[in-house]
N, C-alpha and C positions, 0 to 999 in steps of 0.2 A: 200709248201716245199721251204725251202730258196735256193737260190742260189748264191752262191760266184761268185764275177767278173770274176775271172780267168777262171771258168766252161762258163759264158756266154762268154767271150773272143776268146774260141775255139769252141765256139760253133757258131761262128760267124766266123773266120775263117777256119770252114768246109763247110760252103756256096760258093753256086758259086758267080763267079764273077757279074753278071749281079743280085744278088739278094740282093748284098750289099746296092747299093741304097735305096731298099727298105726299110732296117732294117735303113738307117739314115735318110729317109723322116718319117720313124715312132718314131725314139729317139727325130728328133726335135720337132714331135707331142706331145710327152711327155711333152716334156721341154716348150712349149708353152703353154701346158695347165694348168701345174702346175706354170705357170708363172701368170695364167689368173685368178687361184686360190687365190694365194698370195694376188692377187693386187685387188683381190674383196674383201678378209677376210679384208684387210687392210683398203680399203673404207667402211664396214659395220663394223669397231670396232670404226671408229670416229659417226656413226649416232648417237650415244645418248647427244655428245658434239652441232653436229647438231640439233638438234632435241630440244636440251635446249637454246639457242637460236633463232627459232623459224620458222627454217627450215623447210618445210615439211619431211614427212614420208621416209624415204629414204628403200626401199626394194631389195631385190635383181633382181625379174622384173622388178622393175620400173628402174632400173640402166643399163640390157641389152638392156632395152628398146630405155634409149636415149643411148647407145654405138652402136645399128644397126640404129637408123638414122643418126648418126653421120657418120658411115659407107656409109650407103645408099648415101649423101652428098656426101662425097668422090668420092663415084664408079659416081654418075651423074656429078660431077665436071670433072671426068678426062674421061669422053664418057664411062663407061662400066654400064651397065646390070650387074645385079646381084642376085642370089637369093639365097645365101645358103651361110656357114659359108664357111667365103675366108681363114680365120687367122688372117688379116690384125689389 
């Protein structure tokens, strides 16, 4: 069922106050993931340019792969533990 902004609009403020937060640590959820989306679709539409000059295989596991060590790096460079999707 679609919904018009304006219907979410008040439908958000008929929330209490202390549950606002909520509804915007989960919109940025959104927006980050669909960010995460984009910039993957974008890096797996260049693999066959890659891949014709003599790149290896480029997949979409193999790509999360090295973005959580890249991660992992990060969290041991700056002292933190880590074990689970940060957003970072």
């Amino acid at each position: 069922m679609p919904l018009d902004s304006q219907t979410l609009i008040e439908k958000i403020k008929a929330l209490p106050p202390e549950r606002l937060g909520e509804v915007e640590d989960f919109v940025d959820f959104l927006n980050a993931k669909t960010g995460r989306r984009i910039a993957m679709d974008r890096l797996l539409a260049i693999a066959p340019a890659l891949e014709s000059v003599g790149a290896p295989s480029l997949t979409e596991g193999a790509i999360l792969a090295e973005v959580e060590a890249v991660r992992a790096a990060r969290r041991a460079r700056e002292g933190r533990s880590g074990g689970g999707a940060t957003g970072s």
